[in-house]
C-alpha positions as CSV (number, residue, x, y, z in Angstrom):
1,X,0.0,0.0,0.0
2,X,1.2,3.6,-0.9
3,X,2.4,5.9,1.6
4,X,0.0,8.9,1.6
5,X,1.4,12.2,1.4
6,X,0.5,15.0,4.0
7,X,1.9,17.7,5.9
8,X,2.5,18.0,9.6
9,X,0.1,20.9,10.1
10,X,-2.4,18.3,8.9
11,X,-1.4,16.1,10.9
12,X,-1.9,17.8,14.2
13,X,-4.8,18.9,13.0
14,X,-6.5,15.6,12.8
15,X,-4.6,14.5,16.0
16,X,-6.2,17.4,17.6
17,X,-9.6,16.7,16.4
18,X,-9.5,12.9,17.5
19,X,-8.3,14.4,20.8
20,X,-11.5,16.8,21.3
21,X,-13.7,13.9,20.0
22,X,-11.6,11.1,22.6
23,X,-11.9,13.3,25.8
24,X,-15.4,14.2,25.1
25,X,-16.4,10.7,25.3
26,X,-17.4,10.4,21.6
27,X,-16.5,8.6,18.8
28,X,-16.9,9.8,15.4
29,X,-20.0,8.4,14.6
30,X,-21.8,9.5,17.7
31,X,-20.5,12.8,17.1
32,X,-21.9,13.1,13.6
33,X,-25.2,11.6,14.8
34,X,-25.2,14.1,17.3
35,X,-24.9,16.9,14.5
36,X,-26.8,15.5,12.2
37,X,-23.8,14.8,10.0
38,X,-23.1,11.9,7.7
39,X,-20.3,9.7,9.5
40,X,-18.2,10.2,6.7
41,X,-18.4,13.8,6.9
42,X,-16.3,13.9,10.7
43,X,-13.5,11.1,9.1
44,X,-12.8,13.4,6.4
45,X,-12.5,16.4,9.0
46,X,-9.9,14.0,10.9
47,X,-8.0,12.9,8.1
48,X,-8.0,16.5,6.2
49,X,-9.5,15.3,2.9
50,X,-11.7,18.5,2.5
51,X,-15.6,18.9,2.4
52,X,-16.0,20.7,5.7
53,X,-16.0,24.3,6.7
54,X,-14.8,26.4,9.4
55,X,-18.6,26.5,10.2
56,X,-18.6,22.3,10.6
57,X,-15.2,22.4,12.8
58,X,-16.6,24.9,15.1
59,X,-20.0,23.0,15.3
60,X,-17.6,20.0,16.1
61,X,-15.5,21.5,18.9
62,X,-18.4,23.3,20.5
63,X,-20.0,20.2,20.9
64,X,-17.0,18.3,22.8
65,X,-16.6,21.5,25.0
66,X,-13.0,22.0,23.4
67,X,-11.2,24.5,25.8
68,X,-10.9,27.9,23.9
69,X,-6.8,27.6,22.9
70,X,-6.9,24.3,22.1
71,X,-10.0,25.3,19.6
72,X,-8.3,28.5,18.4
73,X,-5.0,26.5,17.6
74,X,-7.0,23.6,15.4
75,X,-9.0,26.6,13.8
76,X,-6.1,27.8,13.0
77,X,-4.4,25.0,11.7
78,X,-7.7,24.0,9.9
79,X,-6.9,26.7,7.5
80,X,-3.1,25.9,6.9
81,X,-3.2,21.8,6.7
82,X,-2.2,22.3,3.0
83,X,1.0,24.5,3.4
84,X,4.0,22.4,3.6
85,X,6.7,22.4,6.0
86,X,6.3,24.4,9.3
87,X,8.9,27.0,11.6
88,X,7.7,27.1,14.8
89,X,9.6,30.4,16.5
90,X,8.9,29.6,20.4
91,X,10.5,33.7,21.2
92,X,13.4,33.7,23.9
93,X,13.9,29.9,24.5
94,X,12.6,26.8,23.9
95,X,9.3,25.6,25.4
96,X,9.2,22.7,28.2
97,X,6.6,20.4,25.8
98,X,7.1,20.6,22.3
99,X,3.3,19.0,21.2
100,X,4.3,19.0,17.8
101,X,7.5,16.4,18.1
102,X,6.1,14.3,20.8
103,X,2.7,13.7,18.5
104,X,5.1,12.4,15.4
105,X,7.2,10.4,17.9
106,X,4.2,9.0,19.2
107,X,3.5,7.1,16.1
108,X,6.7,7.0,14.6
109,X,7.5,3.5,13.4
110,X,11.2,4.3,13.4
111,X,13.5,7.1,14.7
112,X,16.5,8.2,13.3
113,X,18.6,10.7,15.5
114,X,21.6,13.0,14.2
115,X,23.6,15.0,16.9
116,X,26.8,17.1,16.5
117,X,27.6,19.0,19.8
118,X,25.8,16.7,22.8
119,X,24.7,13.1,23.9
120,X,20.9,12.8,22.1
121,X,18.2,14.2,24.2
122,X,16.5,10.8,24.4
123,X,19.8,9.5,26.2
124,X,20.6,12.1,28.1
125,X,20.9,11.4,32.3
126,X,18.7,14.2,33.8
127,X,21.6,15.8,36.0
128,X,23.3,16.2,32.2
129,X,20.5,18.2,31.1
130,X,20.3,20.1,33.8
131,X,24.0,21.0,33.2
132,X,22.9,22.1,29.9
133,X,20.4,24.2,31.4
134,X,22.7,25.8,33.9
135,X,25.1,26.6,30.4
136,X,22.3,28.3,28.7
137,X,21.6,32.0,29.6
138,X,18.4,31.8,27.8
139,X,16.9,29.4,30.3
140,X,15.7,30.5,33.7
141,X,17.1,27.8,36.4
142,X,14.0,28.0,38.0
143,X,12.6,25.8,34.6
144,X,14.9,23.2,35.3
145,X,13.1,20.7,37.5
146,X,10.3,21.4,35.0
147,X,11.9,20.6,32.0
148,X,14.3,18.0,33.5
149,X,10.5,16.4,34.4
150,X,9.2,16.8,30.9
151,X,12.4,15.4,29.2
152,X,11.8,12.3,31.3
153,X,8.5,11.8,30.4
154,X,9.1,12.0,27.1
155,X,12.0,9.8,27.1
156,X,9.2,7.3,29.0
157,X,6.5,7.4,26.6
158,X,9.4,6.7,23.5
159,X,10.7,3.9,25.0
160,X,7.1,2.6,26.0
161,X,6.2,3.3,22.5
162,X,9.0,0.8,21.7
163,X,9.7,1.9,17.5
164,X,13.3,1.8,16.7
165,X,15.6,4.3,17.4
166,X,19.4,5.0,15.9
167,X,21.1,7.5,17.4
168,X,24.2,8.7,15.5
169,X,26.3,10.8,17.6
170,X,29.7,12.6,16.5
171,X,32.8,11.4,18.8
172,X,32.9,15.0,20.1
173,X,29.5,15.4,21.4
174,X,30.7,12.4,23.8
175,X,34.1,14.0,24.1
176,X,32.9,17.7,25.5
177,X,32.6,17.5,29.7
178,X,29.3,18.5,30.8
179,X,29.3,18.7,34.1
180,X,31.4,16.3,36.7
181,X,34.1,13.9,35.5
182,X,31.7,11.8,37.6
183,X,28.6,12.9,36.0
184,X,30.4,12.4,32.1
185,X,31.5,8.5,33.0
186,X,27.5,7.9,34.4
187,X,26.3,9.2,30.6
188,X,28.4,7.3,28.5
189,X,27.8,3.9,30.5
190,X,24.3,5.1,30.1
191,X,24.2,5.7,26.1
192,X,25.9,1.8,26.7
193,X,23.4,0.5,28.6
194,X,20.7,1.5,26.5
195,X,22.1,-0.3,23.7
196,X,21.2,-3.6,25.2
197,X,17.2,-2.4,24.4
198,X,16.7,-4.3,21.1
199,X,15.1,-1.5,19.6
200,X,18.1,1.2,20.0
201,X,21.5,1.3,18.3
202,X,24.0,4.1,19.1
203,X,26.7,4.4,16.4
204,X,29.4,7.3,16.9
205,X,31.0,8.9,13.9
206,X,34.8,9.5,15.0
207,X,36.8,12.8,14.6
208,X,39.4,10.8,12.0
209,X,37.1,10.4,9.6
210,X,37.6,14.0,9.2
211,X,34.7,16.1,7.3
212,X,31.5,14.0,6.8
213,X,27.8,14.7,5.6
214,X,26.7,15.8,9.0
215,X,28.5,19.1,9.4
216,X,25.2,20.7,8.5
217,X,23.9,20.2,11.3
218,X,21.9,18.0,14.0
219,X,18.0,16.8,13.1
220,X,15.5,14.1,13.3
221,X,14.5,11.8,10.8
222,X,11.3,10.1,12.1
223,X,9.4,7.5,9.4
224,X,5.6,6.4,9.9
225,X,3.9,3.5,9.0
226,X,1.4,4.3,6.5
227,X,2.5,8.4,6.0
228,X,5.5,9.6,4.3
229,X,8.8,10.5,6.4
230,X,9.1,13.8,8.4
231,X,12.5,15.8,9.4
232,X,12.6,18.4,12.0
233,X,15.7,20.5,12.5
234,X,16.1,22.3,16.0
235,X,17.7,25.5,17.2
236,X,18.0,28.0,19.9
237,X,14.6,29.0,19.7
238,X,12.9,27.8,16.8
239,X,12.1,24.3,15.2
240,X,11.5,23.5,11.6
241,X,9.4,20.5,10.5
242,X,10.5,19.6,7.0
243,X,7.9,17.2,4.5
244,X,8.3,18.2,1.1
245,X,9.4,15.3,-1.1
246,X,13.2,17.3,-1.8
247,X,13.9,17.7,1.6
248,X,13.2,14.4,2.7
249,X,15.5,12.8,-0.1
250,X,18.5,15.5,1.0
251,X,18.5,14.6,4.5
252,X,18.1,10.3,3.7
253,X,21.4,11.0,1.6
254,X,22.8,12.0,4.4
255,X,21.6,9.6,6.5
256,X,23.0,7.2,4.0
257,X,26.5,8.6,4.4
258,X,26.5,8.5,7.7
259,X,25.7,4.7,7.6
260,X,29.2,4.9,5.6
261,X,30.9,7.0,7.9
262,X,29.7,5.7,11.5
263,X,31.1,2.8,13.1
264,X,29.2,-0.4,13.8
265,X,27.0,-0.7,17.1
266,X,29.6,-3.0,18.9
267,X,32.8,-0.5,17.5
268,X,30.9,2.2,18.7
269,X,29.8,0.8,22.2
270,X,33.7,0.3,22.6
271,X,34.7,3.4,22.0
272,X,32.2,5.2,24.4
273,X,33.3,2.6,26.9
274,X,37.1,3.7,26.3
275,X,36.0,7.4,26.3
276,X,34.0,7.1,29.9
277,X,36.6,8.7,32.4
């Protein structure tokens, strides 16, 4: 069967709705009973095939008691589902949730992470993030313990989820201290240790091999079941989800010369091990 093509906006959207619809206590049909609505009229809402209005969406959400953000966000969204790719500028810093991630990882089938300057955010021990924190002048401490919380949960909820995960990480990500001597020997034996999950591989890509296809720059490749792939880039304060066709073949060439360039899971889990002070 065909992947189908989408875009993220799209896809929140109809995450969203099915939301609305799930904490409402209603299923699609009863909902379009409710209305007065042919069944097939709320499926092609959820899955953004077209035939509904504004007018339907609001007539939807008012009827599942939708809090008024979450309704202005999918109204919003309602009218952009077609527009590919999406930035998402967040002002100063970061937020603590990122819904947007967290709803692709959710139902990712398989994961494919890319850092350059730290240990992957999925590995990372929460006293190391909160050394990054404490290095970031953007970030108040008092968001720590919140963030450190959030990190964890969503670390949880992946590994629950169970999809497979590769985690290429350049040798000097795992090189630069963060923190204690102490606290830098407890991360590495932890990327380690995670490797023995059948569904993660960590594979380091070592200073000697000189310039390689992932100078550009660290990002997630995550790949769906039945839905074509998705890419999103981070930065200081701004994320970009990529899903036009071009950039999803750039960044699997990469990937594919990374799979070159990286050495093999059991090289790699040597190397961190010699690393570890």
């Amino acid at each position: 069967m065909p992947k189908r093509d989408s875009t993220v906006r799209g896809r929140e959207f109809g995450a969203g709705v099915r939301e609305a619809l799930r904490r409402a206590g209603f299923t699609g049909r009863a909902a379009a009973e409710v209305l007065g609505w042919d069944p097939a009229k709320v499926s092609d809402m959820v899955n953004g095939k077209g035939g509904v209005t504004e007018g339907d969406l609001q007539r939807l959400l008012g009827l599942c008691r939708t809090p008024l953000e979450e309704a202005e966000h999918l109204v919003k969204l309602f009218h952009e589902t077609r527009q590919p790719g999406w930035l998402q500028v967040h002002g100063t810093r970061f937020p603590i949730l990122l819904r947007t991630l967290a709803e692709h990882e959710a139902v990712a089938t398989e994961i494919i992470f890319w850092c350059m300057n730290a240990v992957p955010a999925v590995l990372q021990l929460p006293d190391y993030l909160r050394a990054l924190i404490a290095a970031n002048p953007n970030v108040p401490n008092e968001e720590a313990d919140a963030r450190v919380a959030a990190r964890v949960d969503r670390q949880q909820q992946l590994f629950k989820h169970r999809c497979d995960m590769t985690f290429y990480v350049d040798e000097q990500a795992l090189r630069r201290p963060v923190g204690s001597p102490e606290l830098m020997s407890d991360q590495l034996d932890h990327i380690n240790t995670m490797g023995i999950r059948p569904y993660i591989t960590s594979r380091v890509v070592p200073i000697a091999v000189g310039a390689h296809a992932g100078q550009a720059g660290t990002f997630t490749f995550l790949k769906f079941a039945s839905l074509e792939p998705v890419v999103y880039v981070d930065a200081e304060n701004h994320g970009v989800f990529l899903d036009d066709k071009d950039s999803i073949k750039a960044y699997a060439n990469i990937l594919k010369s990374l799979d070159r360039t990286a050495l093999d899971a059991e090289q790699s889990k040597e190397l961190i091990a010699s690393i570890a002070p």
